[in-house]
C-alpha positions as CSV (number, residue, x, y, z in Angstrom):
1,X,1.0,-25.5,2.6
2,X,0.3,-23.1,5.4
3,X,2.8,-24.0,7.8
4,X,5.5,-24.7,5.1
5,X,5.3,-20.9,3.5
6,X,5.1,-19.4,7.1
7,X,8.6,-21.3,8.0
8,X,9.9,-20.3,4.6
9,X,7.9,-16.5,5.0
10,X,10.9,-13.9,4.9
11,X,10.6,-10.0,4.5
12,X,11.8,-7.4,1.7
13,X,11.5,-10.2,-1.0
14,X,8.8,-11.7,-3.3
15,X,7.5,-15.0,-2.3
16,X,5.2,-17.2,-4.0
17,X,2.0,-17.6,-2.5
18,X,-1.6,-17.9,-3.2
19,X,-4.5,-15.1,-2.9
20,X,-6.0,-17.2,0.3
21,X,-2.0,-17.7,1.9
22,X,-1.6,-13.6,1.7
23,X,-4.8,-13.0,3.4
24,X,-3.7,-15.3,6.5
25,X,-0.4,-13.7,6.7
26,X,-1.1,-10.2,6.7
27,X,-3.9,-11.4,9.5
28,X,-1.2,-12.3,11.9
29,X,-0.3,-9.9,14.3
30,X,3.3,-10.0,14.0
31,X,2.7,-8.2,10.7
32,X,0.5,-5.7,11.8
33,X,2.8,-2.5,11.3
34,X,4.5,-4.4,8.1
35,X,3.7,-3.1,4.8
36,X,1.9,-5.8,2.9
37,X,1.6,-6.5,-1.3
38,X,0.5,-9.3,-3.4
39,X,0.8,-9.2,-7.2
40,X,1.1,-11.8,-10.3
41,X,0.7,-14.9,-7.7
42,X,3.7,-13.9,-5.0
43,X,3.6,-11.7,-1.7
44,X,5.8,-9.5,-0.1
45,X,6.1,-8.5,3.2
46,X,7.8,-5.1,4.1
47,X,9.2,-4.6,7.7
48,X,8.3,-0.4,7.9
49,X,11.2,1.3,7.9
50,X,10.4,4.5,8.9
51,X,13.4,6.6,9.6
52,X,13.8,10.1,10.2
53,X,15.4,10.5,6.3
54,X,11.7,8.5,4.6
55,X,9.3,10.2,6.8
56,X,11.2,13.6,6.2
57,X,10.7,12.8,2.4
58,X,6.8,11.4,2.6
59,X,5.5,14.7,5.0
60,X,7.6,16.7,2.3
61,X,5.8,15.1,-0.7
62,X,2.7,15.5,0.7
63,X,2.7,19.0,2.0
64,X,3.8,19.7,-1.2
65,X,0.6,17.8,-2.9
66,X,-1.6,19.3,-0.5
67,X,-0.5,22.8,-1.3
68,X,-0.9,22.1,-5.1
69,X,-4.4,21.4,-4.7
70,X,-5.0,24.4,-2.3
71,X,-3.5,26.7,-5.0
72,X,-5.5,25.1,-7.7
73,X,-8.5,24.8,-5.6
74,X,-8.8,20.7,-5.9
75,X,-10.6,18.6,-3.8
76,X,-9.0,15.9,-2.3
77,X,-8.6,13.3,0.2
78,X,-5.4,11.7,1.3
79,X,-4.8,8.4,2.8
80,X,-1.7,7.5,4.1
81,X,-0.5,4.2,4.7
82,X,-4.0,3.0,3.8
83,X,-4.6,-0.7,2.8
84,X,-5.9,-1.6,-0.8
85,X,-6.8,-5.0,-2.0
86,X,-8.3,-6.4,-5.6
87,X,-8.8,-10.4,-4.3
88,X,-7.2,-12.7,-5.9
89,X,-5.1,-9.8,-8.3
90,X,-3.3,-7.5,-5.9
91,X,-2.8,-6.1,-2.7
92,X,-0.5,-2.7,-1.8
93,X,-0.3,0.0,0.6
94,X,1.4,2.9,-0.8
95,X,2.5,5.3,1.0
96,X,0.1,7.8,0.4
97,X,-3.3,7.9,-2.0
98,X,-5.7,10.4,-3.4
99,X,-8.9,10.7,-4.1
100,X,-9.5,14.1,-6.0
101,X,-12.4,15.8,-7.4
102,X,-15.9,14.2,-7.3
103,X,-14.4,11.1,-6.3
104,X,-13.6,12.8,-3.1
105,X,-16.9,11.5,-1.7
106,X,-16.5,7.9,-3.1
107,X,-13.2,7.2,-0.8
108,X,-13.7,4.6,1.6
109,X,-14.0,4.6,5.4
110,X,-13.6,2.4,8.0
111,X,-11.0,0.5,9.7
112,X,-10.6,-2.4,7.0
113,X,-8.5,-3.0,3.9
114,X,-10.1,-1.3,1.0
115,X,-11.8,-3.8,-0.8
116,X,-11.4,-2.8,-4.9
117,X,-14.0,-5.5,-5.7
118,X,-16.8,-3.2,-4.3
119,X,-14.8,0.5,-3.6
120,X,-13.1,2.8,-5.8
121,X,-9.7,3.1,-6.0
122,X,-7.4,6.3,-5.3
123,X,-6.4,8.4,-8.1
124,X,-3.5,9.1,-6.9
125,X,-1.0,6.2,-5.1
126,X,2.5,7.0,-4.1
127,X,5.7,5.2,-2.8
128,X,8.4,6.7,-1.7
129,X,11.4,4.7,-2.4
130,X,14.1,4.5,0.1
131,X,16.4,0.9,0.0
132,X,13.2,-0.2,-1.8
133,X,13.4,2.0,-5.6
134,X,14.5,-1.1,-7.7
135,X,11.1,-2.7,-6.7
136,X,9.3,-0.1,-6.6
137,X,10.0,0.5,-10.3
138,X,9.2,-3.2,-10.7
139,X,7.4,-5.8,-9.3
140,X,5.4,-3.5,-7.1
141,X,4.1,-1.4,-9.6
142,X,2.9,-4.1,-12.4
């Protein structure tokens, strides 16, 4: 089954796949700088684009986050682009997560995908839609 879904494998579109399929995908190197989710038994594999116009509008959203909490003197943490991953239920990389408050010293470390089975999640994820907004107010977003 492998080998048939990594002929069939394209980008920017929901393919069905098991939990154990994802994992081997997003493992290969020729994915390494792709964004990666898996949700409700299907994957999708996101070829960054990361023009001047997106990163403009992430760096913007999260100055202006960042400044929020400063004013309001919030802990937080920010992750950007960081991997998250509940196995066998979802995986997604928004574009930016927080951890804010007490939690601020239950965010992971490391180099890994978060696991969810064992680590907190973020309490704040974001996406920032570009071509992407019709599945980022579906699928992605369960």
């Amino acid at each position: 089954m492998m080998s048939q879904l990594q002929t069939k494998l394209l980008t920017d579109t929901w393919v069905t796949a098991t939990w154990d399929e994802y994992i081997e995908i997003i493992k290969q190197p020729e994915y390494d700088r792709a964004k990666s989710y898996y949700y409700n038994g299907q994957l999708r594999i996101q070829k960054a684009a990361v023009g001047p116009d997106r990163a403009d509008d992430n760096g913007i959203i999260v100055i202006l986050i960042n400044l929020f909490g400063i004013a309001k003197c919030i802990k937080m943490r920010l992750l950007v682009n960081c991997s998250y991953a509940k196995t066998g239920v979802r995986g997604a990389q928004p574009d930016a997560s927080y951890y804010i408050g007490d939690r601020v010293q239950t965010a992971p470390s490391g180099s890994s995908v978060v696991n969810l089975d064992s680590l907190v999640s973020p309490d704040l994820a974001i996406e920032i839609a570009d071509s992407s907004l019709v599945d980022d107010l579906g699928t992605k977003t369960g």
